[in-house]
N, C-alpha and C positions, 0 to 999 in steps of 0.2 A: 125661665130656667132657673133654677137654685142652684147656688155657688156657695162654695164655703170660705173663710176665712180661717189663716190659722194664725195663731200668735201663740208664741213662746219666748221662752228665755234662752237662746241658745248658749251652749259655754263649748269647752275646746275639743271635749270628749265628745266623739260622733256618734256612739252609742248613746249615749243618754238622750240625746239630740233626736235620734231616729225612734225609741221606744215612746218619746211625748208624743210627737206627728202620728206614728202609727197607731196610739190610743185616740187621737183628734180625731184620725182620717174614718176608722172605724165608726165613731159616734156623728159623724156630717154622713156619711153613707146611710144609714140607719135613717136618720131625719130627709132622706128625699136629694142632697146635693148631687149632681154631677161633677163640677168639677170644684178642688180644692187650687186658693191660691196660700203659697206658702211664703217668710219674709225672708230678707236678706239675711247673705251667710248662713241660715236656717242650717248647713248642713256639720259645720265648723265656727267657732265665732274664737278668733283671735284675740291678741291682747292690740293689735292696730300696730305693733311697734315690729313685729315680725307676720312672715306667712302661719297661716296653723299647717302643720308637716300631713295633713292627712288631705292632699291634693286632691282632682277629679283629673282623671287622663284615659284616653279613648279606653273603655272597656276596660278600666280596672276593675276592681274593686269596689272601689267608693262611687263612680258610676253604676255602674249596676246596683249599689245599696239604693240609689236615689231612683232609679228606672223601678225597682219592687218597690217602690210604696205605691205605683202608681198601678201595677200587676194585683198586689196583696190588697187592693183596697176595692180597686174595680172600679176608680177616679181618673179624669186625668186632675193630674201634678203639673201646674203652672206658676213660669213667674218665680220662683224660689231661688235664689242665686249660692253660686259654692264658687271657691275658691279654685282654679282650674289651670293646669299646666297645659301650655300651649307654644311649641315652637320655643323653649325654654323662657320662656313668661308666662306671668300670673295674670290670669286674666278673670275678672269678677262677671263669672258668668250666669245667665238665669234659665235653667233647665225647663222644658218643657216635654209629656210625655202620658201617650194616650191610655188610657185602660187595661190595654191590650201590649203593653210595653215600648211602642213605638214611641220615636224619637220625633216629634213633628217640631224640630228646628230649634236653636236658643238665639240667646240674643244677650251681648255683652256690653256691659256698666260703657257708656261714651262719657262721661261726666264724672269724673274722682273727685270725691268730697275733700275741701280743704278751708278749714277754719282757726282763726285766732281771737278765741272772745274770752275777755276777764265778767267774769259776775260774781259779785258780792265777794269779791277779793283773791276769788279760786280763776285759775285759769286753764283754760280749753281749749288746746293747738293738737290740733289733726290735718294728716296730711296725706290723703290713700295713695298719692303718685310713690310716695317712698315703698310699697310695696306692688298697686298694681299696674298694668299697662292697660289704656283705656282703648275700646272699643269706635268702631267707623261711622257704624250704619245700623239704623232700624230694621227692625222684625215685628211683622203681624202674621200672626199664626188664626186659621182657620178653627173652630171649635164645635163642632153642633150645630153649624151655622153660623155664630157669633164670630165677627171679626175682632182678636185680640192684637191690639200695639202693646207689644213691648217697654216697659222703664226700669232702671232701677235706682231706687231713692232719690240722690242728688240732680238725678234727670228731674224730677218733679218741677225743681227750681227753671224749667227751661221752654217755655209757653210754645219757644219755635219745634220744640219736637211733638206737641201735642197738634201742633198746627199741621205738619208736614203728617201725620198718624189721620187727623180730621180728612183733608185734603183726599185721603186715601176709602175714604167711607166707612172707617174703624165704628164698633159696635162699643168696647170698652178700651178703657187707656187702665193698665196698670205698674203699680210700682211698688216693684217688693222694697222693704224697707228696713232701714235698724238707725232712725234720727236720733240724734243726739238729745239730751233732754233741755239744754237751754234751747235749743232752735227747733226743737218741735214744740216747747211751749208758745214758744213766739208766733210759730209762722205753718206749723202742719195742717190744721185746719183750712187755714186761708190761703195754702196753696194746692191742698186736694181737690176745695171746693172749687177755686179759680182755674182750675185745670177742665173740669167739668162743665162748668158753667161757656168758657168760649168756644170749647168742643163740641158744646151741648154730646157728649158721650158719658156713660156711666164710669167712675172712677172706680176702679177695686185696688184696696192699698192694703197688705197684711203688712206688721210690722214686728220686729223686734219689740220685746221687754224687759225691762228690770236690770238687774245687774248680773251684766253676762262674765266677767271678771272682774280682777283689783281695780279694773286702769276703766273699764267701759262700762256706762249702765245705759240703758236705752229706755225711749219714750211711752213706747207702746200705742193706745188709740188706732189698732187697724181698723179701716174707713170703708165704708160703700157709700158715695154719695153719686146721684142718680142726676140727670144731665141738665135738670132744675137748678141743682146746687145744694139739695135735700140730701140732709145724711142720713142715708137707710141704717147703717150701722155703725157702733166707735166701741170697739171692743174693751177699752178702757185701761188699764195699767195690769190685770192680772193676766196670766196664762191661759187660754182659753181657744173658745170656735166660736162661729156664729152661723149660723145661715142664712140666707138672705135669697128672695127672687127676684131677678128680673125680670122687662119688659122691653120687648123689641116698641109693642104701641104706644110706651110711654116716650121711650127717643123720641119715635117719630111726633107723638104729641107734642113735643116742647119744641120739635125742629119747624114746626107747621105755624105755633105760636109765635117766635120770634125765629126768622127768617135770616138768615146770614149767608153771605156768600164768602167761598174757599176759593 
């Protein structure tokens, strides 16, 4: 099956935000993909220090702008996460939604990013609790057959939820993404791959790019690495799609190879 990758720069304005996706989603259609994975925040991208004021809430607006990309393209839209009033909190949610406009389940940030790191004399304190409220429990949504676990970003850092996702007989582990760029230089690679490689499952990781605002610039490198630890794709620092095919016989090849018990 052919899947896409999306990466972008998102920034605060939701429109700008939905007319790059919807020019991706068009040209991953066009090349063969069925489904598109899109990166964190993809729909809003704050400054970190407040909410962006353009929420997702049952059947607004800004839901429904996200459910039509998935309508307008003839994709499902997986994995993308928006910012989401819930029970009056915010919750960092990752929309999922079939072709045909159906909701087939989300699945919310368990893991809030919180870091304090100096480099080269600049320093980088972030803290997602001061805005969001983190999430309970896993989601593996059905695909075309493929079984998808749910992540988003900072979950990546977290082996036991790829174990407890494995455990479950998952086809792919993903995780939308917007890594910061000192810890994605450091650690994105060796923790998509290592996500992969224990799960023997295919990683699919779209991410954030570039400089989303004053205060945030992001990593980019959205990943396919395949349950070897081979990376089908690394989309690299610009704006862009990829497409990319899997292989159910390849899993099973590598799971047949080296044998591991859940």
């Amino acid at each position: 099956m052919k899947i896409a990758l999306i990466q972008i720069t998102s920034v605060l304005d939701y429109k700008i935000n939905l007319e790059k996706i919807q020019n991706l989603l068009q040209k991953a259609k066009s090349e063969g993909a069925k489904i598109a994975f899109l990166p964190e925040c993809f729909y809003s991208m704050s400054d970190g220090k407040k909410p962006t004021p353009y929420l997702i809430e049952d059947n607004n607006e800004h839901y429904n702008n996200i459910k039509n990309l998935a309508v307008d393209s003839g994709l499902y839209i997986i994995g993308g996460s928006a910012a989401t009033l819930v029970n009056g909190k915010i919750i960092n949610r990752a929309f999922n939604f079939s072709p045909e406009g159906k909701d087939i389940g989300h699945y919310d940030k368990r893991k809030l990013f919180s870091c304090d790191i100096v480099k080269e004399g600049v320093r980088k304190k972030v803290d997602e609790g001061d805005i969001y409220t983190p999430g309970n429990d896993g989601k593996i949504i059905d695909v075309e057959g493929w079984k998808i676990g749910l992540g988003i970003c900072f979950d990546v850092r977290f082996s036991a939820f790829a174990d407890q996702y494995r455990k479950s007989d998952v086809d792919i582990l993903t995780y939308a993404s917007a890594f910061t760029v000192p810890t994605g230089m450091a650690h994105w690679h060796l923790l998509n791959r290592a996500r992969a490689v224990e799960s023997q499952c295919y990683v699919v990781s779209s991410a954030q790019t570039g400089q989303n605002s004053e205060v945030v610039s992001t990593y980019g490198h959205s990943l396919v690495v395949d349950p070897w630890g081979d990376i089908l794709s690394d989309c690299g620092e610009k704006e862009g799609m990829s497409v990319v095919e899997l292989s159910k016989e390849r899993k099973d090849q590598v799971r047949k190879q080296v044998i591991m018990t859940f």
